[in-house]
DSSP file (Angstrom, degrees, kcal/mol; ACC not computed):
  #  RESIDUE AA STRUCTURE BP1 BP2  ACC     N-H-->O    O-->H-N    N-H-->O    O-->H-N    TCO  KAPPA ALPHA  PHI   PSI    X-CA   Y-CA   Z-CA
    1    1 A X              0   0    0      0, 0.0     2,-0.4     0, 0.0     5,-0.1   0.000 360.0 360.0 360.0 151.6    0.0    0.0    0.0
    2    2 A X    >   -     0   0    0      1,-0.1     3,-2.3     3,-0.0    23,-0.0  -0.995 360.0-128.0-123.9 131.6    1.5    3.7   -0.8
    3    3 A X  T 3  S+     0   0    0     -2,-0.4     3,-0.4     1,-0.3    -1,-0.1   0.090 105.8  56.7-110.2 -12.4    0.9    5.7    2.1
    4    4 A X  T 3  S+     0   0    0     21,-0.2    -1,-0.3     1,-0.1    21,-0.0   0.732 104.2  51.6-102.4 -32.9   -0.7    8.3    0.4
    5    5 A X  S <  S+     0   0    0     -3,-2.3     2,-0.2    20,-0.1    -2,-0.2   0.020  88.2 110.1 -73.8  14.6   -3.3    6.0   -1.0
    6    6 A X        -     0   0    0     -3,-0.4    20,-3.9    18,-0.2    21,-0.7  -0.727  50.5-162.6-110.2 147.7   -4.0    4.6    2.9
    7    7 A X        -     0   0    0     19,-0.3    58,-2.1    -2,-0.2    59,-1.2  -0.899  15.3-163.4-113.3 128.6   -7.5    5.6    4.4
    8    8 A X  E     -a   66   0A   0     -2,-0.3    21,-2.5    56,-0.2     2,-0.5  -0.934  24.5-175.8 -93.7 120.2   -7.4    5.1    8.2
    9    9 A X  E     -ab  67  29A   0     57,-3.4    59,-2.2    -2,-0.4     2,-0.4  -0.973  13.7-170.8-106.6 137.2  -10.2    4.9   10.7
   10   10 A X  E     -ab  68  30A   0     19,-0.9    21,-0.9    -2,-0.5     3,-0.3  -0.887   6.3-164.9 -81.8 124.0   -8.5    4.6   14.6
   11   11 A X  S    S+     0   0    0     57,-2.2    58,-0.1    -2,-0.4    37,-0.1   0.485  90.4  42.4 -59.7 -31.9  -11.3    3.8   17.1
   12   12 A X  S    S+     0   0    0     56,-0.5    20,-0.2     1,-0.1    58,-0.2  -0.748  70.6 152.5-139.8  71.4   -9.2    4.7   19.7
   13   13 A X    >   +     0   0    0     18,-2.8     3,-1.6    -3,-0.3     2,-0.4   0.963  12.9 172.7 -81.7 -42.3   -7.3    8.0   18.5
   14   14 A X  T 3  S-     0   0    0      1,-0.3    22,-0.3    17,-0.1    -1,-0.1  -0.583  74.4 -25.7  84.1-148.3   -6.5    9.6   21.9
   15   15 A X  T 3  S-     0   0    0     -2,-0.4    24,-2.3    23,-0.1    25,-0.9   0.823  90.1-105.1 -71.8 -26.3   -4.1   12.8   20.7
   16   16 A X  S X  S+     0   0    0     -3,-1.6     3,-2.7    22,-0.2    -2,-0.1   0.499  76.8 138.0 124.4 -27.4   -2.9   11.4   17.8
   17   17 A X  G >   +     0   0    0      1,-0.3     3,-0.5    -4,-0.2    -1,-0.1   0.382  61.8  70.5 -45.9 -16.9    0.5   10.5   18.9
   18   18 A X  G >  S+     0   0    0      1,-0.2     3,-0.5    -5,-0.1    -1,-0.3   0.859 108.2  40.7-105.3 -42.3    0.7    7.1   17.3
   19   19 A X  G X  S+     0   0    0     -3,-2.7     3,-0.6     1,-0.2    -1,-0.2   0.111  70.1 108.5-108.6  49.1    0.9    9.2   13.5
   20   20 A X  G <  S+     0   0    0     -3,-0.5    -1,-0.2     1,-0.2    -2,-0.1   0.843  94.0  29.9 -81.8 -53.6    3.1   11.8   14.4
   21   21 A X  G <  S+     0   0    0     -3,-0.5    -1,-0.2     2,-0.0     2,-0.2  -0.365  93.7 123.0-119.7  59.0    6.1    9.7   11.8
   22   22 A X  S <  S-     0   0    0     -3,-0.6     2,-0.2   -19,-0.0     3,-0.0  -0.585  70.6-127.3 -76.8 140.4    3.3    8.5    9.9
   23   23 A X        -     0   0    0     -2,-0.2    -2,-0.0     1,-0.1    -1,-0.0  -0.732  51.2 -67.4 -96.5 177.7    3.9    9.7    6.1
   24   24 A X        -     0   0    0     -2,-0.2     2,-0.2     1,-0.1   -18,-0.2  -0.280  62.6-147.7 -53.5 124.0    0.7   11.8    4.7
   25   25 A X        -     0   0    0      2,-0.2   -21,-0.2   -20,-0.1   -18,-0.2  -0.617  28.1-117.7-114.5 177.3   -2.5    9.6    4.2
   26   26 A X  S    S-     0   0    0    -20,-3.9     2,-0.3    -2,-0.2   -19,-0.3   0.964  98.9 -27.5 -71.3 -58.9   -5.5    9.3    1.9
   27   27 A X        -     0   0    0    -21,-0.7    -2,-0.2    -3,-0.1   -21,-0.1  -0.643  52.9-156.4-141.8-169.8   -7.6   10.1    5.1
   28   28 A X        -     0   0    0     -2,-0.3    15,-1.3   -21,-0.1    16,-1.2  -0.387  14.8-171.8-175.0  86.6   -7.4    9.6    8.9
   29   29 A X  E     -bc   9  44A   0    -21,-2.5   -19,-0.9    13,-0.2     2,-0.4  -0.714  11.3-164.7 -83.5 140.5  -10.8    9.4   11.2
   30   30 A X  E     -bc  10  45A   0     14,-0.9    16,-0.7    -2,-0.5     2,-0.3  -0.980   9.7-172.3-133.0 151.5  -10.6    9.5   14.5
   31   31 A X  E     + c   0  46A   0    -21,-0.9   -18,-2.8    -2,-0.4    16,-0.2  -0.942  12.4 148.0-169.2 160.7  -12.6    8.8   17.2
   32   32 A X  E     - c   0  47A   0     14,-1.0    16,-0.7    -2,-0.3     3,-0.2  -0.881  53.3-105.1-172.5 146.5  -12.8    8.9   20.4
   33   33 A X  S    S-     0   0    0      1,-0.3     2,-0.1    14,-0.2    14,-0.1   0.091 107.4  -0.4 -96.9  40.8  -15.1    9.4   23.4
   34   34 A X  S    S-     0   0    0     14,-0.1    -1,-0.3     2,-0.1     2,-0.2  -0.239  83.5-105.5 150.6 126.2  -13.8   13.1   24.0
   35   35 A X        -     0   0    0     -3,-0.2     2,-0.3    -2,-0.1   -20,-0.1  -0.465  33.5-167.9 -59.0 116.5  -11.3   15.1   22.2
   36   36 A X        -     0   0    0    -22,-0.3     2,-0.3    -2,-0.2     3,-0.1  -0.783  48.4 -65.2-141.0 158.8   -8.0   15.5   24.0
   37   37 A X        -     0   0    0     -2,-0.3    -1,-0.1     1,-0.1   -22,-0.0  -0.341  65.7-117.3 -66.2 103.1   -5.3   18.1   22.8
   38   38 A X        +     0   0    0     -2,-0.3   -22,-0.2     1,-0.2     3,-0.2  -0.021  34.9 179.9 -12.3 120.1   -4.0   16.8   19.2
   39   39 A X  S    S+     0   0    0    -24,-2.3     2,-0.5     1,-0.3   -23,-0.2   0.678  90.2  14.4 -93.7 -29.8   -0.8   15.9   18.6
   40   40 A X  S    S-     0   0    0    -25,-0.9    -1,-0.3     0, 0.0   -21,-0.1  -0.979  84.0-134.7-126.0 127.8   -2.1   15.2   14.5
   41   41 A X        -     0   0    0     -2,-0.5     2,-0.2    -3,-0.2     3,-0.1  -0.194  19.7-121.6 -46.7 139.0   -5.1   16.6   13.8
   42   42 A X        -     0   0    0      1,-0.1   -13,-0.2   -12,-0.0     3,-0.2  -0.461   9.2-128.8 -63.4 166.2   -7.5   14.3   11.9
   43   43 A X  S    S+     0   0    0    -15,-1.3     2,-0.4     1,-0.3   -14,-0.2   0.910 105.1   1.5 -82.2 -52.4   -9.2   15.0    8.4
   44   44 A X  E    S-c   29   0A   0    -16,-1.2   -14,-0.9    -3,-0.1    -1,-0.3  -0.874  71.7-160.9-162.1 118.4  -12.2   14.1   10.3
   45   45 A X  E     -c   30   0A   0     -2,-0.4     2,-0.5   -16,-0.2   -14,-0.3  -0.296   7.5-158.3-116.8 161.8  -12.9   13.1   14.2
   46   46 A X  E     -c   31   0A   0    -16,-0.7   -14,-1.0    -2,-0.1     2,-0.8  -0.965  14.6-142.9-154.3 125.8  -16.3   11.2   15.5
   47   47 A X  E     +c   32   0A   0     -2,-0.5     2,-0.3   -16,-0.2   -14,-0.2  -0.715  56.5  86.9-105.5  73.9  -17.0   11.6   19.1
   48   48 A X  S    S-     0   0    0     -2,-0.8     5,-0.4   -16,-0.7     4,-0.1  -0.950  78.1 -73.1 175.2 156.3  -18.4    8.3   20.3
   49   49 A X    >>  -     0   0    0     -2,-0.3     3,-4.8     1,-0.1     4,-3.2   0.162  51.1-102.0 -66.1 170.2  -17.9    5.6   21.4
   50   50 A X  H 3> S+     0   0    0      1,-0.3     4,-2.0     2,-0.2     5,-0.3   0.871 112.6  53.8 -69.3 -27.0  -16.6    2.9   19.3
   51   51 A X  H 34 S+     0   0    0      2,-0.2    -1,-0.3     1,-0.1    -2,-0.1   0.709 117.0  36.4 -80.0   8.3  -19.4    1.0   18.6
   52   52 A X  H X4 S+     0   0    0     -3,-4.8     3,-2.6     2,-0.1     4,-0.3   0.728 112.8  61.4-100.3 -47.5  -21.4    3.9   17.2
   53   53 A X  H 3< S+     0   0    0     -4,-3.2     4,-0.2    -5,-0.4    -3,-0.2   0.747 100.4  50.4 -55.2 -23.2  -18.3    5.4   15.6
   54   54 A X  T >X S+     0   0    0     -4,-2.0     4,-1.5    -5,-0.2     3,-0.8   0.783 112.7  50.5 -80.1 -17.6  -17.5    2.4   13.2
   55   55 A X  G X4 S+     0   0    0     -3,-2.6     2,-3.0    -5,-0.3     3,-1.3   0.830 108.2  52.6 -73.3 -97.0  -21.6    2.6   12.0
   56   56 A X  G 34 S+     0   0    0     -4,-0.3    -1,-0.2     1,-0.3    -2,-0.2   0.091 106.4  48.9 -70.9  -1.4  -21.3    6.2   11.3
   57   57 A X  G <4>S+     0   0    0     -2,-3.0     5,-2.2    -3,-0.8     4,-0.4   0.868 112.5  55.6 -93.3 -70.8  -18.0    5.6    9.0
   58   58 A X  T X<5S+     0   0    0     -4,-1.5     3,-2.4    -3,-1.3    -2,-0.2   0.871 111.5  41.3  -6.0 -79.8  -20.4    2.8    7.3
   59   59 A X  T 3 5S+     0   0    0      1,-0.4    -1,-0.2     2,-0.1    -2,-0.2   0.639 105.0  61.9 -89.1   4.1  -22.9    5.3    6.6
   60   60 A X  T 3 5S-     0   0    0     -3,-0.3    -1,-0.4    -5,-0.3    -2,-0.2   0.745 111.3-121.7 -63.5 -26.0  -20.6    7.7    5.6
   61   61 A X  T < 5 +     0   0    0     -3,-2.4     2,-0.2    -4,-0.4    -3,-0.2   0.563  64.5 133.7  62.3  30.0  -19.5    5.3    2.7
   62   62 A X      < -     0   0    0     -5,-2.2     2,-0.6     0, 0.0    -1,-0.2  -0.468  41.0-165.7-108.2-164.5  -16.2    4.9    3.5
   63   63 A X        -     0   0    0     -2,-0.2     2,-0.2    -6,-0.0    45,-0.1  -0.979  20.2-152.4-153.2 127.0  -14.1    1.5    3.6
   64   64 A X        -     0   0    0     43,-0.6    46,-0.2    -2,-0.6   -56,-0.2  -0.605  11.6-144.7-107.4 175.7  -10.8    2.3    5.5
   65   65 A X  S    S+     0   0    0    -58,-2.1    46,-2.0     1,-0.4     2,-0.4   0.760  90.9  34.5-113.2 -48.2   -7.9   -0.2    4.2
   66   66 A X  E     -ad   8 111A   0    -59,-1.2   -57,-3.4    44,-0.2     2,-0.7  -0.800  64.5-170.5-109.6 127.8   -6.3   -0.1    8.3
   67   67 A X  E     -ad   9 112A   0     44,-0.6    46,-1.6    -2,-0.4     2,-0.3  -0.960  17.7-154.7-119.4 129.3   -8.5    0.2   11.3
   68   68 A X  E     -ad  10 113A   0    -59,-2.2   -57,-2.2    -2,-0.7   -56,-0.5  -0.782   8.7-166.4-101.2 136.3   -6.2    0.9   14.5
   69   69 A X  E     + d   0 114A   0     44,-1.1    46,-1.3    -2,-0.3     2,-0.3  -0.794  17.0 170.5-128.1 103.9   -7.1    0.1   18.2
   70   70 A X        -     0   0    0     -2,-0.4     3,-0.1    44,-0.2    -1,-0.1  -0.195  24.8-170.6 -68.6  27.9   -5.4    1.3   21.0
   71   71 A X        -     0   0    0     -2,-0.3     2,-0.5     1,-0.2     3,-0.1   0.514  32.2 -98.6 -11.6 163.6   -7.6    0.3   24.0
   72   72 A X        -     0   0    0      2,-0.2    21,-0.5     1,-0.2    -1,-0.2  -0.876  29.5-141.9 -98.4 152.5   -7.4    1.2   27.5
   73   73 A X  S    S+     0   0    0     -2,-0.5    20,-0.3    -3,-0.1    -1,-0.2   0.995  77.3  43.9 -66.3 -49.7   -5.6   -1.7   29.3
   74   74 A X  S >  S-     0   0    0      1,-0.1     3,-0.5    -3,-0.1    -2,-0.2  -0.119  84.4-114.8 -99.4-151.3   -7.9   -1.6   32.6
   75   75 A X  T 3  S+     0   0    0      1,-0.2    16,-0.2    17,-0.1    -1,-0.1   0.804 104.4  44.8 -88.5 -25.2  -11.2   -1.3   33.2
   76   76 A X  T 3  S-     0   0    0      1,-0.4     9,-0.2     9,-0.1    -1,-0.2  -0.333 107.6 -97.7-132.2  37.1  -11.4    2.4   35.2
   77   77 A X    <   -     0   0    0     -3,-0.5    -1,-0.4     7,-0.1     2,-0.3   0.233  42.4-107.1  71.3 164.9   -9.0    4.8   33.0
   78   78 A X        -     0   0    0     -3,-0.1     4,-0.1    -4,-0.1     7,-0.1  -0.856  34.6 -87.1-140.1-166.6   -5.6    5.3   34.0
   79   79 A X  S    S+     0   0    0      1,-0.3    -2,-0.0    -2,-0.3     0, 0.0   0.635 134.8  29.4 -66.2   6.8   -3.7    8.4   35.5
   80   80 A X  S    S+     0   0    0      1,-0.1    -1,-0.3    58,-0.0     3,-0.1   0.489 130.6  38.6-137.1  -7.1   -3.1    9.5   31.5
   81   81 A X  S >> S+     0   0    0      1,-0.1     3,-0.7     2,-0.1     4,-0.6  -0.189  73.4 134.0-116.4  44.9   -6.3    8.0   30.1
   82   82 A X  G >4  +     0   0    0     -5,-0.2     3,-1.0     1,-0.2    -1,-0.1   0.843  56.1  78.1 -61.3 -10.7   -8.6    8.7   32.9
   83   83 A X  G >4 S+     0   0    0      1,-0.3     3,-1.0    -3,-0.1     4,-0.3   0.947  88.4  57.8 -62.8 -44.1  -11.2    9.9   30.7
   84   84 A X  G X4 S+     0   0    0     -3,-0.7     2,-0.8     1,-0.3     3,-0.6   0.800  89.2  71.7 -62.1 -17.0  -12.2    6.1   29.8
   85   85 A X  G << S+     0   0    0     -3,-1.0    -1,-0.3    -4,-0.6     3,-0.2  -0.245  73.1 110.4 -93.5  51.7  -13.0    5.2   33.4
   86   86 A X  G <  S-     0   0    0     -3,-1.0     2,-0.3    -2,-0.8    -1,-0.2   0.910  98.7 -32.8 -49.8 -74.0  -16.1    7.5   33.0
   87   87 A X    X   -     0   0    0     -3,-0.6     3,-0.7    -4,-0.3    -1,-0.5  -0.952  55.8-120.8-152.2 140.7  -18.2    5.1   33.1
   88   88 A X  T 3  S+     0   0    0     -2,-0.3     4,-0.1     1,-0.2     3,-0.1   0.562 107.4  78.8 -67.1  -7.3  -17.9    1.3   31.8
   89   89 A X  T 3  S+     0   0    0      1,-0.2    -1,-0.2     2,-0.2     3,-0.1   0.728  86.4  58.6 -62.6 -23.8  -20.8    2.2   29.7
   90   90 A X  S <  S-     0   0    0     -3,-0.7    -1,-0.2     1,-0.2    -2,-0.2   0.975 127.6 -92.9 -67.6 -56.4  -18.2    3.7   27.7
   91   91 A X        -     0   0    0     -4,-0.4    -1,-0.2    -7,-0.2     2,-0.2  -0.422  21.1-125.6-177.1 178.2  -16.6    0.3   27.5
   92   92 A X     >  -     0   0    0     -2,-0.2     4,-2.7    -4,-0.1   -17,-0.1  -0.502  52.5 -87.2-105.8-176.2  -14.1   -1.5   29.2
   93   93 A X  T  4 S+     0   0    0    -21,-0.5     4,-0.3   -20,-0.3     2,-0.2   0.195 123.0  50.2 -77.1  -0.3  -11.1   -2.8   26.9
   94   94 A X  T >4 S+     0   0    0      2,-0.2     3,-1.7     3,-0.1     4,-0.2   0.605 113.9  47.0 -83.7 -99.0  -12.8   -6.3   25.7
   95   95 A X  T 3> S+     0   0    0      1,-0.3     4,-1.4    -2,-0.2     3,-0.5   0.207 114.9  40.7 -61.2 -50.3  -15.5   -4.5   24.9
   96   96 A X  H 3X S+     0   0    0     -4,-2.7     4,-0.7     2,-0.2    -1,-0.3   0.625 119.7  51.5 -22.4 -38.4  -13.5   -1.7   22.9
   97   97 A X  H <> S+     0   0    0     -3,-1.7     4,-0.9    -4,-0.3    -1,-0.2   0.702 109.1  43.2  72.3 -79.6  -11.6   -4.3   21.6
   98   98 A X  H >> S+     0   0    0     -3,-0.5     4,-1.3    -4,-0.2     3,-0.7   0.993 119.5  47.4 -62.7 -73.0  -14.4   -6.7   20.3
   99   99 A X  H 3X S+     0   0    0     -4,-1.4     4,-1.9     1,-0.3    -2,-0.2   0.680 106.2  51.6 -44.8 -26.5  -16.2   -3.8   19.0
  100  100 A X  H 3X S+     0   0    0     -4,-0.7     4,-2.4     2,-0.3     5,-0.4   0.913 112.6  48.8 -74.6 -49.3  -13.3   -2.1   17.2
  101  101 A X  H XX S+     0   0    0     -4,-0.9     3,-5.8    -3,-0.7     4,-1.2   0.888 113.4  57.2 -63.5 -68.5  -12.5   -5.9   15.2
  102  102 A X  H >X S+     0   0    0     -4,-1.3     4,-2.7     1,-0.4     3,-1.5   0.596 106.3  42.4 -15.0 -71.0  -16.4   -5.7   14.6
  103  103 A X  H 3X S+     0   0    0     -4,-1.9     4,-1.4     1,-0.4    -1,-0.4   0.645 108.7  57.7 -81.5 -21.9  -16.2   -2.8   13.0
  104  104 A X  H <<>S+     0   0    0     -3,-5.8     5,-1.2    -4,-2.4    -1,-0.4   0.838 112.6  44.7 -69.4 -28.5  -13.1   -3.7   10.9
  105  105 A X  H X<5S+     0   0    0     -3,-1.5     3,-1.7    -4,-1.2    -2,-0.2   0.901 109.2  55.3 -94.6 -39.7  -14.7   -6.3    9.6
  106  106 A X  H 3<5S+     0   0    0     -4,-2.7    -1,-0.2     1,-0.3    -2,-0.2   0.848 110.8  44.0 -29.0 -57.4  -17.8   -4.7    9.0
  107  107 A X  T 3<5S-     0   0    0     -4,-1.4   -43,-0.6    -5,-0.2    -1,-0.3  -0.134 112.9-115.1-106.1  32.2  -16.5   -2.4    7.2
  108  108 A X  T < 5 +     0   0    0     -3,-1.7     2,-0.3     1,-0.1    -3,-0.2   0.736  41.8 179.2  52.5  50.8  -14.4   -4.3    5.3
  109  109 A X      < -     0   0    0     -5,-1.2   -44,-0.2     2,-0.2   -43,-0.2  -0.754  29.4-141.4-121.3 137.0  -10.7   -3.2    6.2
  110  110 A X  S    S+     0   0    0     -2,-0.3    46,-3.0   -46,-0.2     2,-0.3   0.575  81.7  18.7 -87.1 -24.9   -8.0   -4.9    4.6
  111  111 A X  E     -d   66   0A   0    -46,-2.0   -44,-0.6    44,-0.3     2,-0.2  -0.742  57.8-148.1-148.6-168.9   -6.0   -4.9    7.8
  112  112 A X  E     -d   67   0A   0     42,-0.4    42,-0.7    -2,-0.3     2,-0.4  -0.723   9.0-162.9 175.3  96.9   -6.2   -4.5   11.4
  113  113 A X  E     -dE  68 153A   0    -46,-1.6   -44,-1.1    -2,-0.2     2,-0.3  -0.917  18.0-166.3-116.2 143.2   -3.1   -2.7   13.9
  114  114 A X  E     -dE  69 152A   0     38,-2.5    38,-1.9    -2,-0.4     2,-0.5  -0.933  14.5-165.9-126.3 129.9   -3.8   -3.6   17.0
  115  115 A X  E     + E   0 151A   0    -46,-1.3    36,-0.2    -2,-0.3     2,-0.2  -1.000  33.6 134.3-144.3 105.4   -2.0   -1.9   20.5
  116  116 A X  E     - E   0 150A   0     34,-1.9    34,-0.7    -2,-0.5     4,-0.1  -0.929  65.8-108.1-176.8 134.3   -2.4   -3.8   23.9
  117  117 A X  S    S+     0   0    0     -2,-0.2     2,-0.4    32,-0.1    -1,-0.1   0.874 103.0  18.7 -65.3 -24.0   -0.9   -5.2   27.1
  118  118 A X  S    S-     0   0    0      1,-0.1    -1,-0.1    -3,-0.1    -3,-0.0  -0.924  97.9 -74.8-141.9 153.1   -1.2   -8.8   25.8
  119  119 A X        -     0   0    0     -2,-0.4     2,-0.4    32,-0.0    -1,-0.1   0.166  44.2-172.9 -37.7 138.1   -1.6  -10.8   22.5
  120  120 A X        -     0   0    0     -6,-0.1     2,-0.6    -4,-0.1    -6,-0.1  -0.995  13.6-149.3-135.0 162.7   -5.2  -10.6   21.1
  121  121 A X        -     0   0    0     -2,-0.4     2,-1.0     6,-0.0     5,-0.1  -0.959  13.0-154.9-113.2  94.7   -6.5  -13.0   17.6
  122  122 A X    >   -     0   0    0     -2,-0.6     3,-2.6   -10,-0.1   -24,-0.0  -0.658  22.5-118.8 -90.3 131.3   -8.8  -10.9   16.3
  123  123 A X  T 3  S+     0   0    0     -2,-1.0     3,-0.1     1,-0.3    -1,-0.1   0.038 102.9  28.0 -64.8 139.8  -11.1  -13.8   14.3
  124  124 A X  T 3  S+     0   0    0      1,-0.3    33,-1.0    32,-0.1     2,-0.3   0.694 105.4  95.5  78.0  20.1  -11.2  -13.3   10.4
  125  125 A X  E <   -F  156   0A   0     -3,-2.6     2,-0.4    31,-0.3    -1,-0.3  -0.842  63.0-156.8-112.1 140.3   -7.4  -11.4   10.7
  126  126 A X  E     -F  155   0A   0     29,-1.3    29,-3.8    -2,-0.3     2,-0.1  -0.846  36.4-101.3-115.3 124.2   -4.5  -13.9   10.0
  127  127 A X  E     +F  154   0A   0     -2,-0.4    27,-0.2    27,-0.2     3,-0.0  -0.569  41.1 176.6 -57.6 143.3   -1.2  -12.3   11.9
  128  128 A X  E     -     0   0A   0     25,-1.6     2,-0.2    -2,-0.1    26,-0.2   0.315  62.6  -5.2 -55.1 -50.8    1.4  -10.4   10.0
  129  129 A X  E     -F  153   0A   0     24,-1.6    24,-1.5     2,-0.0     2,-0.4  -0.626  55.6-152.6-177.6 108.9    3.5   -9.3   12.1
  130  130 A X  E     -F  152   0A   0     -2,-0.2     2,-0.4    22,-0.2    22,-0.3  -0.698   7.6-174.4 -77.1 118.2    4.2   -9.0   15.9
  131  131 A X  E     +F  151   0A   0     20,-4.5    20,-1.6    -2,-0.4     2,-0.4  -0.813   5.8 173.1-114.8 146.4    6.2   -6.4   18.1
  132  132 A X  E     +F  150   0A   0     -2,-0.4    18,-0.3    18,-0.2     2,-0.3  -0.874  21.1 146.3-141.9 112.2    6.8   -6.7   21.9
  133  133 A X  E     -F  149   0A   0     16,-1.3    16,-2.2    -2,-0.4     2,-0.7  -0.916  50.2-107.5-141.9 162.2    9.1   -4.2   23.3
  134  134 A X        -     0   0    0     -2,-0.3    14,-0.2    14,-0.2     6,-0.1  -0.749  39.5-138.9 -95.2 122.5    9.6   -2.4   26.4
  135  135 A X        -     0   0    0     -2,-0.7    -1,-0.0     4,-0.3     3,-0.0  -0.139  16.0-156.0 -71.5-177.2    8.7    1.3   26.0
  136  136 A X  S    S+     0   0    0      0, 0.0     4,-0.2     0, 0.0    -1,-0.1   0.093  77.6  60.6-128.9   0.7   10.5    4.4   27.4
  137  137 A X  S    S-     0   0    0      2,-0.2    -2,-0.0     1,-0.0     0, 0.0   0.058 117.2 -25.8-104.9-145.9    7.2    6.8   27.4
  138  138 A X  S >  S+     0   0    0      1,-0.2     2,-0.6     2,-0.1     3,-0.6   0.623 126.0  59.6 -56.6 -17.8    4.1    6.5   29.1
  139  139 A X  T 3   +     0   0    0      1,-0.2    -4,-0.3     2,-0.1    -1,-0.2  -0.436  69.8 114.0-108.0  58.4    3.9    2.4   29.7
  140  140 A X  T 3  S+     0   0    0     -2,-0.6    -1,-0.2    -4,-0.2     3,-0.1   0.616  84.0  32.5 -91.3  -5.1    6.9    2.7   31.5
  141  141 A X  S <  S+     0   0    0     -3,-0.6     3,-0.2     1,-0.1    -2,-0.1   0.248  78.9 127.3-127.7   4.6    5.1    1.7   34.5
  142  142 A X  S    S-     0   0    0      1,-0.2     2,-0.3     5,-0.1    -1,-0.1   0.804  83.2 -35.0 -25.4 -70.0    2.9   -0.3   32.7
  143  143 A X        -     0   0    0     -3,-0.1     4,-0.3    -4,-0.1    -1,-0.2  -0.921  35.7-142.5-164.8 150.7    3.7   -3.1   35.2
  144  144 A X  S    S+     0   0    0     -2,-0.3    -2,-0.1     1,-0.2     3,-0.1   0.524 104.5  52.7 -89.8  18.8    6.3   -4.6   37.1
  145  145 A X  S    S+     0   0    0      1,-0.1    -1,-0.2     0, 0.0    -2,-0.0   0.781 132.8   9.7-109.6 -43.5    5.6   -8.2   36.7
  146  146 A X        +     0   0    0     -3,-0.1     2,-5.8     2,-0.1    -2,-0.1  -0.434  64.7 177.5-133.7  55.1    5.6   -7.6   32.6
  147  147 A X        +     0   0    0     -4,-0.3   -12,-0.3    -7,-0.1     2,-0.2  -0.053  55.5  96.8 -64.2  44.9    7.0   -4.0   31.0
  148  148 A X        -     0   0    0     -2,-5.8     2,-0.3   -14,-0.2   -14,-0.2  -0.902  58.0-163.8-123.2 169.1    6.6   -4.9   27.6
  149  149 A X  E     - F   0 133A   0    -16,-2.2   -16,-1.3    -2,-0.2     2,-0.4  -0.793  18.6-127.3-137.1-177.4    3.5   -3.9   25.6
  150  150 A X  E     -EF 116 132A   0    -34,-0.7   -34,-1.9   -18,-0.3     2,-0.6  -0.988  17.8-169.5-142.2 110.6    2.5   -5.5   22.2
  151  151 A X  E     -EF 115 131A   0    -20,-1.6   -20,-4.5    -2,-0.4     2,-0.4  -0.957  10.9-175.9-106.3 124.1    1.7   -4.4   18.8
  152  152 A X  E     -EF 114 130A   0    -38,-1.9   -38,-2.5    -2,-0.6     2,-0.4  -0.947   9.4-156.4-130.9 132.8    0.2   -7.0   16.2
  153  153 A X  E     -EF 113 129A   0    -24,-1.5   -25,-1.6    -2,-0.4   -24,-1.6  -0.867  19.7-175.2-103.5 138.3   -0.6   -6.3   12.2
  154  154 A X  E     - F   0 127A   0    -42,-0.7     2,-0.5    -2,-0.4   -42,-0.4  -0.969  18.1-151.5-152.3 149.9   -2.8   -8.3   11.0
  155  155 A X  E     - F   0 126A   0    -29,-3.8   -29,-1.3    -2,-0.4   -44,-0.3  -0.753  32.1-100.5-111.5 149.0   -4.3   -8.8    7.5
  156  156 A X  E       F   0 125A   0    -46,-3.0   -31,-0.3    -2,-0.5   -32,-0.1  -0.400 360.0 360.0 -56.8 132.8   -8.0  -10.2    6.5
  157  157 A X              0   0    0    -33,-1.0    -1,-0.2     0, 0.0   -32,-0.1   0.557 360.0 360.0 -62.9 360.0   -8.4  -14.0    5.4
């Protein structure tokens, strides 16, 4: 895929941080359940939660080639995502999670990057490629039993 030609939807865009040495794409949605200080803007942002925002993408008519999910790891926000421990009606991180693959699949997205403390399979994605490293940024404290965090690409069967 040529990077210019990539439409992205992220479920879970937060600030933005994750395409900061991203090259220039076709498109970029984000969403999010509350808009938190950019670090790249989106083309175009959806303020809800993830299972409405992937329908509203739908009836927009677009079909994003990557859908990205960053989840939050626990269940009640943390001291830099507190916004998700709102409410668990907001969802917890299965349920962000499950909905997000839903919605890749839904919408027909060729691929599927995934951000999380531990492996997930999302069903009708075949792995590509896995990364496990120990950060130096915010999940430095992630945990002391396991400081690494996990990124998995994964392509449709």
């Amino acid at each position: 895929m040529e990077p210019g030609r990539i439409t992205v939807f992220d479920a879970t865009y937060g600030r933005g941080i994750f395409y900061a040495s991203w090259p220039r794409l076709k498109l970029l949605i984000g969403a999010d359940i509350r808009i938190l200080p950019w670090v790249v803007i989106p083309d175009a942002f959806i303020q809800k939660p993830v299972w409405s925002s992937w329908r509203i993408v739908a009836r927009m008519g677009v079909k994003p080639d990557i859908v990205v999910i960053d989840p939050p790891w626990v269940d009640r926000g943390s001291s830099t995502r507190r916004y998700y421990g709102l409410d668990l009606a907001l969802g917890g991180p299965r349920l962000i999670l499950n909905e997000a693959i839903k919605g890749a699949r839904e919408l027909g997205a060729s691929h599927v990057i995934i951000h999380y403390k531990d492996r997930v399979e999302p069903e009708g994605y075949g792995l590509v490629k896995e990364v496990f490293f120990e950060p130096v940024t915010r999940y430095m404290k992630r945990s002391r039993r396991s400081p690494y965090t996990w990124f998995g690409l994964f392509k449709r069967v």
